[in-house]
C-alpha positions in Angstrom: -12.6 18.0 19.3 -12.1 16.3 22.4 -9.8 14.0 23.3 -12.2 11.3 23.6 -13.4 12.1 20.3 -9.5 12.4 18.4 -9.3 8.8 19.8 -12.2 7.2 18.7 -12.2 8.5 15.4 -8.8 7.4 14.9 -9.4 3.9 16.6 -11.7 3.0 13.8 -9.6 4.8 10.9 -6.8 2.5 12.0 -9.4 -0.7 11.5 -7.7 -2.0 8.7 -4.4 -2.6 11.0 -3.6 -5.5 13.4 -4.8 -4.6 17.1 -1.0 -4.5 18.1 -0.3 -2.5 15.5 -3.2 0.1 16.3 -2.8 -0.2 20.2 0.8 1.1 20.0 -0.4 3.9 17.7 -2.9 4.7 19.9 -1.0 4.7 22.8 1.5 7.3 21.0 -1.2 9.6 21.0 -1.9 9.2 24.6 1.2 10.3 25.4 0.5 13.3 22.7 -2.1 14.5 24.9 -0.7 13.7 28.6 2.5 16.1 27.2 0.1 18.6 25.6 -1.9 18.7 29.3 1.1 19.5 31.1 2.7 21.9 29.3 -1.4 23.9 29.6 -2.5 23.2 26.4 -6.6 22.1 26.5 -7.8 18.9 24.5 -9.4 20.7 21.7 -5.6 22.5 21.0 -3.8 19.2 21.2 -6.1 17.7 19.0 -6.3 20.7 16.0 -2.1 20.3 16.7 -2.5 16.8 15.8 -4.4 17.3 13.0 -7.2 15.3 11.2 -7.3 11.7 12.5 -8.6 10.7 9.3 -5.4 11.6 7.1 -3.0 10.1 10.4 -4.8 6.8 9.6 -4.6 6.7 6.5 -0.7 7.9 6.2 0.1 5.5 9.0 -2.1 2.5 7.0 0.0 3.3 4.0 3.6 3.4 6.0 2.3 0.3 7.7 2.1 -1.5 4.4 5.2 -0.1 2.7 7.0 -1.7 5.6 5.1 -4.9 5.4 6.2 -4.7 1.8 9.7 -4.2 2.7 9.9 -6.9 4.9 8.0 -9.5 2.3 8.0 -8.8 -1.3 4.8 -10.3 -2.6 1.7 -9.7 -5.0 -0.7 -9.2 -1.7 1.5 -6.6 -0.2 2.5 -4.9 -2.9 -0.8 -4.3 -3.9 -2.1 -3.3 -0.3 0.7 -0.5 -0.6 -0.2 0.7 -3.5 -3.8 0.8 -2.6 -2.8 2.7 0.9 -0.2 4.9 -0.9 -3.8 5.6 -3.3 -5.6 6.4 -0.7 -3.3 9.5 0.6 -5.1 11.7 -2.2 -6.7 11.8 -5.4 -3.4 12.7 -6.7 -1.9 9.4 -5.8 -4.2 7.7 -8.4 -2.8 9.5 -11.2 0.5 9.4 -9.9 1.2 5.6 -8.7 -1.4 3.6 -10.3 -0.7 4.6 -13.7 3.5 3.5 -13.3 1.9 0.5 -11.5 -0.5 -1.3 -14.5 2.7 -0.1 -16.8 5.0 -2.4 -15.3 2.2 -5.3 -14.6 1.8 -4.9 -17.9 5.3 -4.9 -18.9 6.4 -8.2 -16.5 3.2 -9.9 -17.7 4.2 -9.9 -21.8 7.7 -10.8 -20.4 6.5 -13.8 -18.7 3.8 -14.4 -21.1 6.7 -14.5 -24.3 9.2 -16.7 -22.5 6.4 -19.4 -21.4 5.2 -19.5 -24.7 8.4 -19.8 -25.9 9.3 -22.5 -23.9 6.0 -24.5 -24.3 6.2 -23.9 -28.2 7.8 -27.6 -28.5 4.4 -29.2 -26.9 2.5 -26.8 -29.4 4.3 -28.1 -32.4 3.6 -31.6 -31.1 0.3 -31.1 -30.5 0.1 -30.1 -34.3 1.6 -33.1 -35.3 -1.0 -35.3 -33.3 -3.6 -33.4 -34.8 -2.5 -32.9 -38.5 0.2 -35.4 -39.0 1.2 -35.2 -42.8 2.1 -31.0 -42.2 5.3 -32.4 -40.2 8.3 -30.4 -41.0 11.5 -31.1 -39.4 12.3 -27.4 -39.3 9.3 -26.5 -37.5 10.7 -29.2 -34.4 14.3 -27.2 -34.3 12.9 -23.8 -34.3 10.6 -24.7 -31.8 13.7 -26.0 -29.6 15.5 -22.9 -30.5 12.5 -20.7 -29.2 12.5 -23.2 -26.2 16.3 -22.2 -25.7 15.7 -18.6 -25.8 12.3 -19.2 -23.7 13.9 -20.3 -20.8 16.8 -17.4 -20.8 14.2 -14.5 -21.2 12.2 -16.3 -18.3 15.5 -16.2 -16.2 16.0 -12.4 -17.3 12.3 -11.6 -16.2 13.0 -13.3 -12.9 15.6 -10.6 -12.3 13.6 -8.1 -13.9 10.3 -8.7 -12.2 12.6 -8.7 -8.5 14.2 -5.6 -9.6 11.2 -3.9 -10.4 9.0 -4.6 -7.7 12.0 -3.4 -5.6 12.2 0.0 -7.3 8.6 0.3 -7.1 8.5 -0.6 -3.6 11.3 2.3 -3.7 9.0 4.9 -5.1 6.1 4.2 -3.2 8.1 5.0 -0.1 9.2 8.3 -1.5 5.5 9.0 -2.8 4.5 8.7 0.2 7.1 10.8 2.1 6.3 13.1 -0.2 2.5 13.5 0.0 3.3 13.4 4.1 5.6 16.6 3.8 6.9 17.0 1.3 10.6 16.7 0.6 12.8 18.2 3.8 16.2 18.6 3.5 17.9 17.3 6.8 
């Protein structure tokens, strides 16, 4: 493969990043080949050197994101990670989606119990508007009580739902160093 060829193909593998973003990139791998040419080395053995342009993209797509992540936890980016992290090889799918819809799953019943907790009041108002003579006064102060506890398990998901998306965050980084090159010890 020429260099001419290494370039394009990796100019439109790197189409899902900013222009900035993919200029310097693509710049980097200039310079690759200007070093490569003067140390004697032809365009075809700079380019096999290099390696597929393909799985550059899409490790440099997933870094991308992880640090887009790291720099702005939200839903978008996280889920743009995980989607690049995916994408470095059928493994991945196994590997990072499954943890991923666990603790979705696990931060949306923690939510979803301390809202409903804390709305229970409306809910036990709304039964006395619609069936008035099944009014118990117990049924009022246990649906404050739940209200109470509502509102500390939605504080306690707050921290929970930050610390998790930061150790996720954590071990998409590390999935993805890992499916890079593996683990080196330095």
């Amino acid at each position: 493969m020429t260099k001419k060829q290494f370039m394009d193909r990796l100019n439109v593998a790197l189409g899902k990043l900013p222009s900035d973003e993919r200029n310097d990139i693509l710049q980097d791998f200039e310079e690759h080949f200007v070093f490569g040419l003067e140390e004697g080395k032809t365009e075809e053995q700079i380019a096999e050197s290099l390696g597929s342009p393909n799985q550059i993209a899409k490790e440099l797509v997933a870094s991308y994101h992880l640090d887009q992540v790291e720099g702005s936890i939200t839903a978008g980016n996280i889920l743009r990670a995980v989607w690049a992290v995916i994408g470095l090889g059928f493994f991945n799918l196994v590997i990072v989606l499954g943890p991923f819809i666990a603790l979705v799953a696990i931060v949306f019943a923690g939510w979803a119990c301390g809202i409903s907790f804390i709305a229970s009041p409306l809910f036990v108002l709304i039964n006395i508007s619609v069936a008035p003579g099944t009014f118990i006064l117990f049924d009022l102060f246990f649906s404050l009580l739940l209200a109470g506890l509502g509102v500390f398990i939605a504080i306690g998901m707050f921290y929970v739902t930050k610390a998790l998306m930061n150790a996720f965050v954590r071990y998409l980084k590390f999935n993805a160093k890992l499916v890079k090159g593996g683990m080196k010890h330095a």
